[in-house]
C-alpha positions in Angstrom: -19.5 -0.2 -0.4 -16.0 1.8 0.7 -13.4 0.5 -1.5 -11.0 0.8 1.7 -13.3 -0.9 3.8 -13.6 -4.4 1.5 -9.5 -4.1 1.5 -9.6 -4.0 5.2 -11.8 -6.6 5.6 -9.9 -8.7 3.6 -7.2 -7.8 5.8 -5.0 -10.7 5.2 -6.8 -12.6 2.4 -4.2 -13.4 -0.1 -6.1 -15.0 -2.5 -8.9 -14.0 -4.9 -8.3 -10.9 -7.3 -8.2 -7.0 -7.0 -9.7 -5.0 -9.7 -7.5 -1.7 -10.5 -10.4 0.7 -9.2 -9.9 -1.2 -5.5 -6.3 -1.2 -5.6 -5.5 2.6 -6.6 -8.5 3.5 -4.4 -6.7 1.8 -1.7 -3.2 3.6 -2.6 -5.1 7.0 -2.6 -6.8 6.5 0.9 -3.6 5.1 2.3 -1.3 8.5 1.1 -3.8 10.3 2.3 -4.2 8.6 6.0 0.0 8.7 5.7 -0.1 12.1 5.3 -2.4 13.0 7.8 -0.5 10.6 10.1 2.7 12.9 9.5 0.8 15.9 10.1 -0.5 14.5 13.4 3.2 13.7 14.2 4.8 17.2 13.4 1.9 19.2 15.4 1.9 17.4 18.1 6.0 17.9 17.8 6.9 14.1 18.4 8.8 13.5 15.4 12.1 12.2 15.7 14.4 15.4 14.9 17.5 13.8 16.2 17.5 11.9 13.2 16.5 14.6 10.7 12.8 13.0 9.9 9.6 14.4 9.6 7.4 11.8 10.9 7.3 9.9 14.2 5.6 7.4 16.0 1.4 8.0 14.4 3.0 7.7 11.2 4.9 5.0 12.4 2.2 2.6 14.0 0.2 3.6 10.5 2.3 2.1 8.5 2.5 -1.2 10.9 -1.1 -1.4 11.1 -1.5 -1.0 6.6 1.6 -3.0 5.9 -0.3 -6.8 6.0 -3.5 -4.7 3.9 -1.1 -4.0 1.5 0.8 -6.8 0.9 -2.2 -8.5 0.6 -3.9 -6.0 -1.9 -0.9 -5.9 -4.0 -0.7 -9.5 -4.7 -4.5 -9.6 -5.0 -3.9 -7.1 -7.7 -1.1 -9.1 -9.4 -3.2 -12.3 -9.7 -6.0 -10.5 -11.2 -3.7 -9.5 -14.2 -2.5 -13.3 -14.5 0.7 -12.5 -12.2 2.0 -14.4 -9.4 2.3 -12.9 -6.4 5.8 -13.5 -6.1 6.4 -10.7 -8.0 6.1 -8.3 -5.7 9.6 -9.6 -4.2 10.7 -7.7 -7.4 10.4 -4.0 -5.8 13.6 -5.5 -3.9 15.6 -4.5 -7.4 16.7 -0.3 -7.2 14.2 2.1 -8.9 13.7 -0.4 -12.2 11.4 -3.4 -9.9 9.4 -0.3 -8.5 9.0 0.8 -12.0 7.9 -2.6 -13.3 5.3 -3.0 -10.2 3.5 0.0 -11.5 3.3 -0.9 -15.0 2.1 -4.5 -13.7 -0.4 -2.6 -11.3 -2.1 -0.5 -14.0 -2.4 -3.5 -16.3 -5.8 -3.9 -17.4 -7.8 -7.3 -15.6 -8.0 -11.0 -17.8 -11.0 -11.7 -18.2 
């Protein structure tokens, strides 16, 4: 079954675990649906230039859409390493909390 698709189903499911294969799998479908959403947005010519970005309002209403999916996959992944899911409030902290995050995300599982 389509890693992306059991994260999407489990669209706001906060509890149970997330093995590191369905988490990164998830992070690798989501860049690529990003970056295809800012593609969409520059050919079509909708982004918003006035403000010097290269993405509009696809990209936009993407990243709406995936933000409750991945909240909920990232704290999926943190309790399956033992971690609460509070920790995610840690990316709040300049470059060093997004650092951390990743090192907590490729953790290997407890048993």
């Amino acid at each position: 079954m389509c890693v992306r698709y059991i994260v999407l189903r489990q669209y706001a499911d906060f509890r149970g675990r997330a093995r590191r294969k369905e988490y990164w799998y998830f992070v690798l479908f989501n860049c690529i649906f990003a970056l295809i959403a800012i593609g969409l947005d520059n050919l079509l010519g909708i982004t918003f230039s006035s403000l010097d970005l290269y993405y509009g309002p696809i990209y936009l209403l993407y990243v709406l859409a995936t933000f409750i999916p991945n909240l909920a996959v990232s704290i999926r992944r943190l309790h399956d390493i033992g971690e609460s899911g509070w920790w995610t409030l840690i990316s709040l902290i300049p470059i060093i909390g997004a650092i951390w995050l990743i090192i907590l995300y490729v953790t290997d599982s407890q048993p």
